[in-house]
N, C-alpha and C positions, 0 to 999 in steps of 0.2 A: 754537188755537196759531198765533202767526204765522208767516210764514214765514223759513225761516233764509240769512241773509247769505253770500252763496259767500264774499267776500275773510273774514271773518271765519273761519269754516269752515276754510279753505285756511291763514290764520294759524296758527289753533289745532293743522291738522295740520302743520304744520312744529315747532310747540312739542313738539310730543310724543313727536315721532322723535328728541328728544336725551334721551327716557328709554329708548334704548337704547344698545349698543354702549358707545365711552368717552368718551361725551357730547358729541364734537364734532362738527360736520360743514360740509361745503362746500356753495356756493352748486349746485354737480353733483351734489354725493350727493343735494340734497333735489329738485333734477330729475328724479333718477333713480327715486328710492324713490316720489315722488307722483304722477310722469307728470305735471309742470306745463311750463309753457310758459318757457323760460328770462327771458323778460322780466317774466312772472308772479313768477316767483319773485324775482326782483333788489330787485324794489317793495316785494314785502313782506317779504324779509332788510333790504334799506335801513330799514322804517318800524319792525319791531322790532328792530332796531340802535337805530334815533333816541330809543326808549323804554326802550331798556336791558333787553327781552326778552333781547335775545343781546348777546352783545360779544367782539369778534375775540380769537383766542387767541395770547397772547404766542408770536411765533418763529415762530407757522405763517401766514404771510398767506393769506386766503383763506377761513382756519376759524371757526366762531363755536364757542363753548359759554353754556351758558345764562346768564345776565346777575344781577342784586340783586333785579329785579323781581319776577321766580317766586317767589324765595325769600320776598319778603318777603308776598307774597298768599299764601301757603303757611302762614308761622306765622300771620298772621292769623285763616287757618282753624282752627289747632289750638290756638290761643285761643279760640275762640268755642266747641272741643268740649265736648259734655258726654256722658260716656259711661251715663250713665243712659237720657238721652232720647232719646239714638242707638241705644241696645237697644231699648226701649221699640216703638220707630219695628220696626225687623229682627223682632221678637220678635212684632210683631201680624203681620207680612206673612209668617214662620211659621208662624203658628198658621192663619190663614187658608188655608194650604194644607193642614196636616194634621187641624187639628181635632185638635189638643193643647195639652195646658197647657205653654208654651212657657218658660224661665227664661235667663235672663242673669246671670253670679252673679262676682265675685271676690274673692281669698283674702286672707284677716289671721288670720295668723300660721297654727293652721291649723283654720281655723275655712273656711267659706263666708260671706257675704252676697248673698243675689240683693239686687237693685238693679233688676232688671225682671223683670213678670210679664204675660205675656196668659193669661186664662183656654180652655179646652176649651167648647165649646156643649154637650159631652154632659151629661146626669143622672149620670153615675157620671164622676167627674174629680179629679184630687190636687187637696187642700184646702191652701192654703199662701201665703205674701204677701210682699211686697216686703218689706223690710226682714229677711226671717227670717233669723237666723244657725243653721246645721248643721256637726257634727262631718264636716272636708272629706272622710276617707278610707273615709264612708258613701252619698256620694251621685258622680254622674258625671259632675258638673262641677268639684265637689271633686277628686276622681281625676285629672281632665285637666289645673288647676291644678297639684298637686302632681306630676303626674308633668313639668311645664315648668319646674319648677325645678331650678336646678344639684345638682350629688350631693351638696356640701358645704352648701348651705343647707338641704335638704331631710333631710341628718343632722343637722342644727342642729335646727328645728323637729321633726321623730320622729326622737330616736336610738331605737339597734337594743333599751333596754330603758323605752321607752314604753308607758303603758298606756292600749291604744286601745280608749274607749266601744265599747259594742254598741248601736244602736237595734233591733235587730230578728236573731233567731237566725243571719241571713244577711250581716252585718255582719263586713267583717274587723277583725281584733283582735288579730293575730301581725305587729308590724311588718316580720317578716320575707317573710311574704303579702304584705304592700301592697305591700313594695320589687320582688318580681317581678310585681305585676299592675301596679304601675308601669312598670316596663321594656319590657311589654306596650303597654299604652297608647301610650307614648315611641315605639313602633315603628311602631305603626298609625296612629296622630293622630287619634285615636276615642276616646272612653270610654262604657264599658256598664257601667249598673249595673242590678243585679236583684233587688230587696225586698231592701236594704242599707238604705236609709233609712225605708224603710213597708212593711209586710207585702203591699201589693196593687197596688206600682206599679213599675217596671221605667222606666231612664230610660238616654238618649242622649246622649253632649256632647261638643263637638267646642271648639276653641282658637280664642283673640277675640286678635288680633295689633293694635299700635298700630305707629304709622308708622318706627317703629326694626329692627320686626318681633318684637320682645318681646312673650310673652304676658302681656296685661291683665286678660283675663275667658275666661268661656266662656260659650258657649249648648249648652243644653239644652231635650232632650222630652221629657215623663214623658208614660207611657203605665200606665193602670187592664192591671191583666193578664189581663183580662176581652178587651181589645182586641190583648194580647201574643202577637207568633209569632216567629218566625226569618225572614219574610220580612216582617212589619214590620219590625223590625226593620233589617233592611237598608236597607229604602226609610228610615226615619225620620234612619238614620243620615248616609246622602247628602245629605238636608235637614235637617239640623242640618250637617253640612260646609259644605254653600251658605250656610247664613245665615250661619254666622260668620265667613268668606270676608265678605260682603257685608256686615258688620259691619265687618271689620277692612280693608275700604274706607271705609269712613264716616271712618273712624281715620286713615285717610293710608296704611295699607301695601299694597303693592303687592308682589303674589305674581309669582314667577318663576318663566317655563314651563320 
């Protein structure tokens, strides 16, 4: 790796300190917040002014807010997204940590589609493929999905006398169930599912945000119950949060502390 450019560097953090506050700031606030040398700084407000990084703010002299430039490298990037391959990408560097089969999945109508899979190294691991469509209010990416939808679209797609598949004894099937383990979900920003879609596999799925912060996907970890406790559980659950967090950076959004 070569090595990295201070003025560049120094640039890039002055850009970045107008993703906070109310996006403006002065030639002092960005002295202040970066500890640069006033002359440092003049140079390089002047040289992204010149390129239309920033551009003074109507009425306030002195202020910039961000400029057309950002925005327009911005859509560019979410043009070129693809969210398949961006799972894909998140979903092996999951699975690499847990040594699970890892899924990326989102919702039509209310069905699931994973769209990305990394497989488990173990001999006993869930059998299952890209492309596959599941009944969503059986599995826990399914669950996570529906539970990110509005109350009115999601009585749209299950009203209260729908009649929801069972794949397995453990499968909810009383829409009235799903709308409080929904409301669960909605509170935690977690979904757990346990032998609702296969008798021998229990699974984790956390919300895949795009740059609007609307949910687009989820990721998921299925776990053989052979491998299942309460304290996996937990851990699996924190990393399925991280991934889809790191996911839903991929995406453009940005989470606020």
């Amino acid at each position: 790796m070569g090595r990295l450019v201070p003025a560049v560097t120094r640039a890039l953090d002055i850009l970045e300190l107008f993703l906070d506050g109310d996006g403006t700031l002065s030639a002092p606030d960005i002295v202040r917040k970066l500890q640069l040398p006033r002359t440092t700084v003049h140079e390089l407000v002047t040289t992204l002014a010149a390129r239309k990084y920033i551009v003074p703010v109507p009425g306030q002299p002195g202020r910039y807010r961000l400029g057309v430039r950002p925005y327009q490298l911005g859509a560019r990037y979410a043009e070129q997204l693809d969210l398949a391959a961006e799972g894909q990408l998140v979903a092996r560097s999951v699975a690499e940590t847990c040594d699970e089969t890892v899924h990326v999945a989102i919702l039509e109508d209310t069905d699931v589609i994973y769209i990305a899979k990394v497989d488990s190294t173990h001999a006993v691991r869930m059998v299952s493929a890209a492309g596959r469509r599941l009944p969503a209010h059986c599995t826990s990416v399914g669950k996570m999905l529906l539970a990110s939808l509005p109350e009115h679209e999601l009585a749209t797609r299950i009203p209260d006398n729908a009649g929801l598949v069972a794949m397995t004894p453990n499968s909810i099937t009383d829409p009235a169930a799903l709308r409080e383990a929904l409301t669960e979900i909605r509170e935690r920003g977690l979904a757990v599912e346990s032998r609702e879609s296969n008798p021998d596999v229990s699974c984790v799925a956390a919300p895949v945000r795009d740059r609007t912060g609307q949910v687009v996907a989820a990721l998921s970890i299925s776990v053989p119950m052979i491998r299942w406790s309460e304290e996996r559980r937990a851990e699996l659950e924190q990393l399925a949060a991280k991934g889809a967090a790191e996911l839903s950076e991929h995406l453009g959004h940005r989470s606020v502390a």
